[in-house]
C-alpha positions, 0 to 999 in steps of 0.5 A, a space after each residue: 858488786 865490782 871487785 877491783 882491788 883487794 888488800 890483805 893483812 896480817 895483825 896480832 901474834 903468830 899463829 900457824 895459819 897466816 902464811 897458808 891463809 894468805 897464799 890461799 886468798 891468794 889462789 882462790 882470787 886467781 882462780 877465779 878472777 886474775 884481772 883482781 889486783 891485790 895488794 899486801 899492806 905490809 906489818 898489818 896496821 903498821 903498813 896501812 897508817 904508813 902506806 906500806 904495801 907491796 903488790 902481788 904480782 904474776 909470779 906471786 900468783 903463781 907461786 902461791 901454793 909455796 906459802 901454805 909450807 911455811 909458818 909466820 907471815 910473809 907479809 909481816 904482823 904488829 901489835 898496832 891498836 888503832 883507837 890507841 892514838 897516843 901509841 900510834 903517835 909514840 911509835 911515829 905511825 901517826 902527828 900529833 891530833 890526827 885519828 889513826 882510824 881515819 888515816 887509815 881509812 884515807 889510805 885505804 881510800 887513796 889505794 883505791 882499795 874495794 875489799 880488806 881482808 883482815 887475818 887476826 884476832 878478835 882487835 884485828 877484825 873488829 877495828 876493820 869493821 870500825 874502818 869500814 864504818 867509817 869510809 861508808 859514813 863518808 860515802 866510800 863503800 869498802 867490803 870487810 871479810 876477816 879470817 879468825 886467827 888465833 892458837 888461844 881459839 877463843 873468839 867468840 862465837 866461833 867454833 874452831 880458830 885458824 892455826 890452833 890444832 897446829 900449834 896444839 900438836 906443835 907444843 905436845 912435840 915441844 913437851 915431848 923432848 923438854 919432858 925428856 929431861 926429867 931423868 937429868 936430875 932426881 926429884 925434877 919438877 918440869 913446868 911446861 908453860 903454853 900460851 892461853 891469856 884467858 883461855 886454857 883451850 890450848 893448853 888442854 889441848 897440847 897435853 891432849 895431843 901429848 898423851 895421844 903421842 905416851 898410848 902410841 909409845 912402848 915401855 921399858 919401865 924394868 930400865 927406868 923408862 916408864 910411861 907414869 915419868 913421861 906423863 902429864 901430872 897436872 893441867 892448869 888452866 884459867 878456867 880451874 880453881 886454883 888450889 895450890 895447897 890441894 894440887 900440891 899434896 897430889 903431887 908430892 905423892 907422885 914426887 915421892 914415888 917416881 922422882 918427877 913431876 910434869 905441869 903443863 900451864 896455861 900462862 893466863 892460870 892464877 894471872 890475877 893473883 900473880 899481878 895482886 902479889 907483884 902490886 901489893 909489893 909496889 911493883 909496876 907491872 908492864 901492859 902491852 897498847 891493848 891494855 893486857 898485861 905483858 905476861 912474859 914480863 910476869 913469868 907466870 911459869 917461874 911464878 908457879 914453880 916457885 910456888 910448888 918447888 919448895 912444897 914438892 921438895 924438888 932438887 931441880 926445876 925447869 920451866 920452859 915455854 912453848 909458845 914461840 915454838 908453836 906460834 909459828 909452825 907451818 899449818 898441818 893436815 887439819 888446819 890446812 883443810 880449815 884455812 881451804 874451806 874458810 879462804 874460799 868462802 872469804 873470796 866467795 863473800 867478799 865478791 857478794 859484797 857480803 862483810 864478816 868474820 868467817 867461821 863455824 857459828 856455834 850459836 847457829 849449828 856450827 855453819 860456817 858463815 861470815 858472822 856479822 862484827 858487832 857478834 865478834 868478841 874475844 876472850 871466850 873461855 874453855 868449856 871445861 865441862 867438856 867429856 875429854 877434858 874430863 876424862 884427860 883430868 880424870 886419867 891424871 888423878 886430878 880433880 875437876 873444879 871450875 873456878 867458879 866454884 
């Protein structure tokens, strides 16, 4: 296949991948092909229904290698849904009657463009493949090869997400100092609140890496400083029973013993719940052009501690959310290998002409592969059953139930 223009985007929220991924696709292109022109739709879909592009030029090129040092995107991110026509409309992106899907496949035909690398979640991906199918309906070939981004790492079926180590390491170094607080007051409950709508890998996962940094740290405890206060207490995820009653004796036990309590919390745990409350009280509750509910409209964290405060007795309250701290974080060591390996193959597939996702395929022995679209679907839970997440519940006295139980 006559690779002659490539284009990139970015879509969706931030995840500490984008700007090493777009350096990488970047590189690699030069590496093996600099007559290839490339060129950045700027906002993701935001850029293409309007035009907005830039072109990477030869100092770009050269300069690639400093994008993988920094987090966000250079070439800028939106929530834009492209069968959301009346949004699209709202917003200016589009006239009345027209398709987005179409005024964007006719830009991308205008730009001449033969592959679109799209770096997002499970909508960004997929929208690309409907694109696709639609310029080939109309005689025009275009190759497709996504990069799965995500810090929930919740696409299915792929194993591993780009950007979601990072910004697990990211939010255990968030918890860290907000933790630090719980000496500012006596009987201090800290509810740390990390990002997961229907996924709690995250958050399992932050206070995984938070408890790896309490075994590296030594102890005063004769002072007051001991790892029992610094500790993590309770871990609530969407894929938990939800026992408030249950959780809530726990941890007035250990309220009553050491004066604090620390919850890391998943934003997306007893959402449904949270939303039932808020409607049977006539409140209108907020969704984004996607459908999901505006979690940070919800205060799922401040929903929570109003729920434990009174029931722990607790004299001070704080909640603090680690998202945006952790979403746009630079990659680290481990990511930065991930995104190496995925970036090549997707230069490597896109020149083959072969479309897809790129990732570990779980349901194929965990090859990494570009994973055919129609296979791509978000929203994939947290398997809880597995062994370290039962041994970090199980380090913490809380009891593992699933929410289908």
């Amino acid at each position: 296949m006559s690779v002659r223009r490539v284009a990139l985007l970015t879509a969706g929220g931030f995840a500490p991948c984008l700007s090493s991924a777009v350096g990488g696709l970047i590189e690699r292109y030069t590496e093996l092909d600099p007559e290839i022109e490339i060129i950045a739709y700027q906002y993701g879909y935001h850029g293409l229904l309007t035009g907005t592009k830039v072109v990477v030029d030869a100092e770009t090129r050269a300069k690639a290698g400093i994008l993988h040092r920094f987090g966000g995107s250079p070439i800028g991110n939106s929530r834009v849904k492209l069968t959301n026509a009346a949004d699209c409309v709202r917003r200016g992106l589009v006239q009345e009657g027209q398709d987005p899907l179409q005024v964007a496949a006719e830009q991308l035909k205008a730009d001449g463009v033969d592959v679109l690398h799209t770096i997002g979640g499970d909508d960004t991906n997929t929208t690309a493949a409907d694109l696709a199918a639609y310029l080939e309906e109309n005689g025009y070939h275009l190759t497709v090869v996504g990069l799965p981004k995500t810090i929930d790492n919740d696409v299915v079926p792929i194993k591993q997400s780009l950007g979601a180590w990072t910004a697990a390491e990211e939010a255990a170094g968030f918890a860290a100092h907000v933790i630090g607080e719980h000496r500012s007051g006596p009987r201090m409950l800290i509810v740390h609140e990390v990002m997961g709508r229907h996924c709690g890998w995250l958050t399992a996962a932050a206070a995984r890496k938070y408890r790896e940094w309490l075994d590296l740290q030594d102890w005063v405890p004769s002072i007051g400083l001991s790892k029992e206060r610094w500790d993590v207490h309770a871990v609530f995820l969407p894929e938990l029973a939800l026992d408030i009653d249950g959780e809530a004796a726990r941890l007035r036990t250990i309220m009553d013993e050491q004066g604090n309590v620390n919850i890391f919390l998943s934003e997306g745990a007893g959402m449904h719940e949270i939303v039932a409350q808020l409607e049977a009280a006539g409140e209108t509750v907020e969704r984004d052009p996607f459908g999901h509910v505006k979690l940070d409209t919800i205060n799922p964290g401040q929903w929570f501690a109003k729920q434990f405060a009174e029931k722990l007795g607790a004299e001070k309250v704080m909640v603090q959310k680690s998202g945006y701290y952790s979403r746009a974080a630079a990659a680290n060591a481990e990511d930065l290998r991930l995104i190496k390996s995925m970036t090549d193959l997707a230069v490597e597939c896109a020149l083959r002409g072969d479309s897809g996702v790129i990732g570990h395929d779980e349901e194929d022995g965990d090859r990494l592969k570009a994973i055919a679209f129609p296979r791509i679907a978000g929203g994939k839970p947290f398997d809880v059953s597995q062994p370290w997440f039962g041994d970090l519940l199980a380090g913490i006295g809380q009891p593992l139930v699933t929410a289908q139980a």
